[in-house]
N, C-alpha and C positions, 0 to 999 in steps of 0.2 A: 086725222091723227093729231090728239093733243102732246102737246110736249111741252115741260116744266122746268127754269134753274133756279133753284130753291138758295137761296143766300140768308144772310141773317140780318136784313133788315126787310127785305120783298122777296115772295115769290112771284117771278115771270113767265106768265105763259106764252105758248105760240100757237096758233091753230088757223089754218088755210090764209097767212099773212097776214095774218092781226095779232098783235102785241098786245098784253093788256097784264097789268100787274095790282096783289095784292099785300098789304101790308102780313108780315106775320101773324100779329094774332086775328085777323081776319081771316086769312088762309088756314088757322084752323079750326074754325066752322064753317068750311068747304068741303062739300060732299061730292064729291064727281058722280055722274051718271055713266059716263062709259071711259077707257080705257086713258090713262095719264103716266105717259113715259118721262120720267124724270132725271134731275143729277140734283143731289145737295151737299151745301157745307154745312150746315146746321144742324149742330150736332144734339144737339135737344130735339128734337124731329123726329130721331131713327126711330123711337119706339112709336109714336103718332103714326108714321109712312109706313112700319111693319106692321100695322094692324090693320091695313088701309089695302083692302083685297084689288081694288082697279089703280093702285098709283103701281107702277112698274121700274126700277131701279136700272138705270142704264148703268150705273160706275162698275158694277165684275166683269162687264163686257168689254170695258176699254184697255187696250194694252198698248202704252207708249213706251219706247224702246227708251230709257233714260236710268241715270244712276244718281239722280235726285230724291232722296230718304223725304214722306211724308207729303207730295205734292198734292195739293187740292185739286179734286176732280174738277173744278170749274178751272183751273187752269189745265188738268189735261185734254178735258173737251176740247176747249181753244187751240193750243197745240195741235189735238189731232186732225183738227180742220184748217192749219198750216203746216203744208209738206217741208216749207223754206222760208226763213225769213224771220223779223221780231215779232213779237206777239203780244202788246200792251191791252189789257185789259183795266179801264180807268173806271174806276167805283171807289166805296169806302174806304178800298185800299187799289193801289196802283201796283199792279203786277204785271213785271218784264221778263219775257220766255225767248230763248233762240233757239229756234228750229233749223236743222240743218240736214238736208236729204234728207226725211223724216225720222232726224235723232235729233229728241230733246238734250241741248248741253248744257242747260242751267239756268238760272233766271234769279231775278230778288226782287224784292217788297217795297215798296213806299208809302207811305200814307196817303188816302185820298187829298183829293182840294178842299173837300169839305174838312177834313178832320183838321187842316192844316190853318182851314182859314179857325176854325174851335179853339187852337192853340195860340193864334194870336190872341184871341179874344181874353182867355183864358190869364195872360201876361197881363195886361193892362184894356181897360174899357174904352180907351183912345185907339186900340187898334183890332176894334169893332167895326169893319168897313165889310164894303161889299165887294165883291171880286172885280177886277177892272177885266172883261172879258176882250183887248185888243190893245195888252199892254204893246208895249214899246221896249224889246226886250235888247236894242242899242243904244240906247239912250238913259243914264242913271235917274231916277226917278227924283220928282221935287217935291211928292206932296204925300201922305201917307198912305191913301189907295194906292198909290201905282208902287210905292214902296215896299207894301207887305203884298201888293200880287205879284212883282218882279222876285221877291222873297221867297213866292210860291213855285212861281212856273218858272224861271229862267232856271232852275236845278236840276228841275225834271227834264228838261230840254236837253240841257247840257249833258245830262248823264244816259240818258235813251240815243242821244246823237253818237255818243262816245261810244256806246255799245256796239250800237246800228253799223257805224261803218257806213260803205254802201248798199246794205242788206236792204230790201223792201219791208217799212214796219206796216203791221198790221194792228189797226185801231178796231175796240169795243168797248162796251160797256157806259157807263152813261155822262160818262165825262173824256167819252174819247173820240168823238169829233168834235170837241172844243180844243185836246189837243192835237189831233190829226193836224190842223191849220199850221202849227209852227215847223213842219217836214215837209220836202218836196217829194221823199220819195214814200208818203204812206198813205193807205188804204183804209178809211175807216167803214166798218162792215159789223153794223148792228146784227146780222144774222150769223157770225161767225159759231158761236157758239152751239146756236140750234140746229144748223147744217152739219154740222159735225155728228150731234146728235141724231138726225135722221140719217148721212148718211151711214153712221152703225147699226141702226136698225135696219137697213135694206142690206147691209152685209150679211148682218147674222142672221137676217130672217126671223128680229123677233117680234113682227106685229103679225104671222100668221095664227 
């Protein structure tokens, strides 16, 4: 069973534990030979994937109990493959979901690290640095890498901590075991998403 989450920069597959991704316009001169169970946010795609007799649309099969107007299927996936607990998914953007006894209660958006580290760059050509990956987030920084990575990552800590509580957070996506590190009580689990995915399909029974 292949299985696809389609984003708008890559689509990632999965098939018998192997991960392997393609850039968008790559992926659309991809022709599958047999059957691809998918989710996407790319929204230029629908009509591409509706003409595409082997791609298979898991999002009308997903039903998360929540009163969040507009939520991205690639966050409800996630969710529905945590009963309890946060749900950080770190990519181009950083998005935070709390699960509670399997009711979503809400969540909000951050900018990826990448877009973050774009908008220093962005301000001035001096703060063109590379990400310090083991800042030092007690100690005020003295030099401008650790400055605009302290800039980056002590906010998002702060503010996932402040949510968290003592909830157990759950890390994915591809800048979320880089920040899994800074939590004692989280889990980063690159398969979150896909799990989710297959286990709806062996609910519904729809790979018969």
């Amino acid at each position: 069973m292949t299985l696809c989450d389609i984003g708008n920069t890559n689509a990632t597959f999965y098939n018998d534990g192997l991960i392997n991704r393609l850039k968008i316009d790559d992926f659309l001169e991809f022709t599958p030979q047999n059957p691809i169970y998918y989710i996407s946010v790319n929204d230029r795609l629908k009509e591409h994937l509706n003409k595409q007799k082997l791609f298979i649309n898991l999002e009308p099969h997903f039903n998360l109990k929540s009163q969040y107007k507009g939520l991205g299927i690639d966050r409800v996936a996630a969710c529905a493959g945590a009963y309890d607990g946060v749900i950080v998914d770190a990519g181009s953007a950083i998005t935070v979901d709390i699960m509670d006894n399997g009711y979503h209660k809400g969540g909000f958006i951050l900018p990826g690290i990448s877009k973050m580290l774009k908008t220093y760059e962005s301000i001035s050509p001096r703060l063109k640095v590379a990400l310090n990956s083991k800042p030092d987030l007690k100690t005020l920084p003295q030099n401008t890498k650790d400055a605009v990575s302290f800039g980056i990552i002590a906010p998002i800590v702060s503010i996932i901590s402040q949510i968290a509580k003592n909830r157990r957070i759950y890390f994915t996506g591809g800048d979320g075991e880089f920040l899994s590190c800074f939590f004692e009580n989280a889990i980063y689990d690159k398969m979150l998403v896909f799990r989710s995915m297959q286990q709806l399909i062996k609910q519904k029974r729809l790979n018969k």
